[in-house]
C-alpha positions in Angstrom: -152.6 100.8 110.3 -148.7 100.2 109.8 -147.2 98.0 107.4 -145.3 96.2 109.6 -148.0 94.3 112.3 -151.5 95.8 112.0 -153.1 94.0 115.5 -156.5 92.4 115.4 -157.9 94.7 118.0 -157.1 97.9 115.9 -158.1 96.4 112.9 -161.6 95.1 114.4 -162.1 98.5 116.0 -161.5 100.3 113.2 -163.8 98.4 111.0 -166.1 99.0 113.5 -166.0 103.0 113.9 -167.0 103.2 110.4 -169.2 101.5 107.2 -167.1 103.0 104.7 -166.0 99.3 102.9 -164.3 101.2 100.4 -162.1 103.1 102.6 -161.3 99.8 104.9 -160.2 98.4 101.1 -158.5 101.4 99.7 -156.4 100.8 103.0 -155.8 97.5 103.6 -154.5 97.1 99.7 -152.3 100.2 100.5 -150.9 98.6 103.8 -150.5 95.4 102.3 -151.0 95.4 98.6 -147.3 94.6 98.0 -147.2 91.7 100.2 -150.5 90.2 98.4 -148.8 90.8 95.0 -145.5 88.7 96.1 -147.2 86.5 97.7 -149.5 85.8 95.0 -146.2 85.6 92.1 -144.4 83.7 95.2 -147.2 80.9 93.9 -147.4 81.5 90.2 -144.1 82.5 89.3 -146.3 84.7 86.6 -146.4 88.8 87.0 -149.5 89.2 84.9 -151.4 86.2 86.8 -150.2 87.4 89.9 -151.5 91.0 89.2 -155.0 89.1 88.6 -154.7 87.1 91.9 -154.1 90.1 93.9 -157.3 92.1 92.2 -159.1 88.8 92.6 -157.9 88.6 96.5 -158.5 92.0 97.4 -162.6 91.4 95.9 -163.0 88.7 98.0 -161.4 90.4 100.8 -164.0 93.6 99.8 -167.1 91.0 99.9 -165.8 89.4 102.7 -165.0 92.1 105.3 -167.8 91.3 107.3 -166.7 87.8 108.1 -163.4 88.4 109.3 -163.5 87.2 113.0 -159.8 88.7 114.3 -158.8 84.7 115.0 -155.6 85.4 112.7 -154.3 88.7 112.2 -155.0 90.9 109.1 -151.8 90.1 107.1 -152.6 85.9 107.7 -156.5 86.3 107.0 -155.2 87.9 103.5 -152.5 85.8 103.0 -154.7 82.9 103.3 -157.3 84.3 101.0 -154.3 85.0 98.8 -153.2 81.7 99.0 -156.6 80.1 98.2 -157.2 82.5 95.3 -153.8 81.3 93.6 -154.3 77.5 93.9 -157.8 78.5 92.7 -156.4 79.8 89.7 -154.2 77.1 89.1 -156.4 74.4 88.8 -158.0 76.4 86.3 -158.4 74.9 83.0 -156.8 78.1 81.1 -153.8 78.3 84.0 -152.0 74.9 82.1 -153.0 76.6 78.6 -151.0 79.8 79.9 -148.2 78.1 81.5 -147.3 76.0 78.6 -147.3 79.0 76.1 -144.4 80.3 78.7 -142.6 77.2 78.0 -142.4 77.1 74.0 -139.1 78.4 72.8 -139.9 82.0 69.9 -136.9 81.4 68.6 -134.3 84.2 68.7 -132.2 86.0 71.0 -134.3 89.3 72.0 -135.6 88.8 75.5 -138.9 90.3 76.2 -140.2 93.1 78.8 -141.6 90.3 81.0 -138.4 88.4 81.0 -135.9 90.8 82.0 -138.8 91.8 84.6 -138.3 88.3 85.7 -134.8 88.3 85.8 -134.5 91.9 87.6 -136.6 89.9 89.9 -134.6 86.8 90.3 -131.0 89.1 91.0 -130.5 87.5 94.0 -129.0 84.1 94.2 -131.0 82.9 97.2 -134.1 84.1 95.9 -133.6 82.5 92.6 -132.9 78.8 95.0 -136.2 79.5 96.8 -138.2 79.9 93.8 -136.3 76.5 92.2 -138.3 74.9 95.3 -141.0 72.6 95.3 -143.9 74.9 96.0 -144.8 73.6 99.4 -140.9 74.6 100.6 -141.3 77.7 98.8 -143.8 79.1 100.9 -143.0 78.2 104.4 -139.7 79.9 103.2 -141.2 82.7 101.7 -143.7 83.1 104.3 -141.1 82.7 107.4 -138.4 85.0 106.1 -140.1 87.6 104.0 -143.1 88.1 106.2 -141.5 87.1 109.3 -144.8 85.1 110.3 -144.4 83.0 113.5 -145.2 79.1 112.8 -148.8 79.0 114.0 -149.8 81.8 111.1 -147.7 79.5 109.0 -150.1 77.1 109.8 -153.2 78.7 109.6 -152.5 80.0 106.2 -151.2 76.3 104.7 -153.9 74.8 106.7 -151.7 72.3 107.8 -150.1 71.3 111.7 -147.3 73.5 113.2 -145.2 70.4 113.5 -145.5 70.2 110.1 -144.5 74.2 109.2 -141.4 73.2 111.4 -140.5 69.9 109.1 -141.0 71.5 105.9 -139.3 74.9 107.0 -136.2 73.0 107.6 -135.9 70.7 104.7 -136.8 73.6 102.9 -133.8 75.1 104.4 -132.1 72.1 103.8 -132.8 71.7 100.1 -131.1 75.5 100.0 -127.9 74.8 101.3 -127.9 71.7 99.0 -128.2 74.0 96.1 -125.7 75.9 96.8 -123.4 73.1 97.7 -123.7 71.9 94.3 -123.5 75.1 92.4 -120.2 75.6 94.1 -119.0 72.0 93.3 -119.7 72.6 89.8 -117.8 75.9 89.7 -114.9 74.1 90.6 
């Protein structure tokens, strides 16, 4: 299976011509462990939380193999479950504990591992305007340009209308150029 479009058909015939689970894991997490993983911190804006989302994801993926019914393709069905695992984790009790321990100022000026992760990460000045989005502009950004999904597996994934993908894809692009409108005022 390739990285870039992995077809139903293949997939469902391959799952087919063998009842090795582990094998159909240890490949779909090598085809498409990376996008889980962004995906996931695309979400949680956390690495460590996004490292348990993706082991998380790629469980219920592994118990759930059976019950995938090629409607999608592989990468949307795993996005999806990707997506549904985050927001899981989110509404978490522990998830507002976490987030507001990332929040409280140490004191000093040393930056730590995690942060200049974050800010390796963030290089890019679009990337960092994306991530400054509301989370439901986020991923129809993040999903449209990085995985280059077509608006229908936008929808599926958001479970929300098509017509909708298209209005919050292009606020979403919208609310970008604004950014950048400003930050260039304020240079000025």
């Amino acid at each position: 299976m390739e990285n870039t479009g992995v077809h139903v058909f293949d997939y469902l015939k391959y799952v087919s011509e063998t009842t090795d689970h582990k094998a159909i894991l240890r490949n779909l997490m090598e085809t498409f462990g990376n996008d889980v993983w962004n995906y996931a911190f695309s979400i949680c804006r956390n690495m460590d939380l996004a490292d348990d989302i993706t082991q998380e994801a790629f469980l219920k993926v592994y118990r759930n193999l059976t019950t995938f019914r090629g409607e999608a393709s592989v990468k949307t069905w795993l996005l999806t479950i990707t997506r549904n695992t985050a927001y899981d984790y989110m509404r978490k009790a522990f998830w507002r504990k976490v987030t507001l321990v990332g929040f409280v100022d140490k004191g000093g000026t040393s930056q730590s591992a995690e942060n200049e992760a974050l800010e390796n990460l963030y290089a890019s000045d679009i990337w960092k305007k994306v991530i400054s989005l509301p989370a439901k502009y986020r991923e129809v950004l993040i999903l449209h340009a990085h995985y280059q999904l077509k608006t229908r597996e936008m929808a599926a994934i958001l479970n929300i209308s098509e017509g909708t993908v298209k209005s919050r894809l292009h606020h979403a692009r919208l609310k970008v150029l604004q950014l950048k409108e400003r930050e260039q005022r304020e240079q000025f």
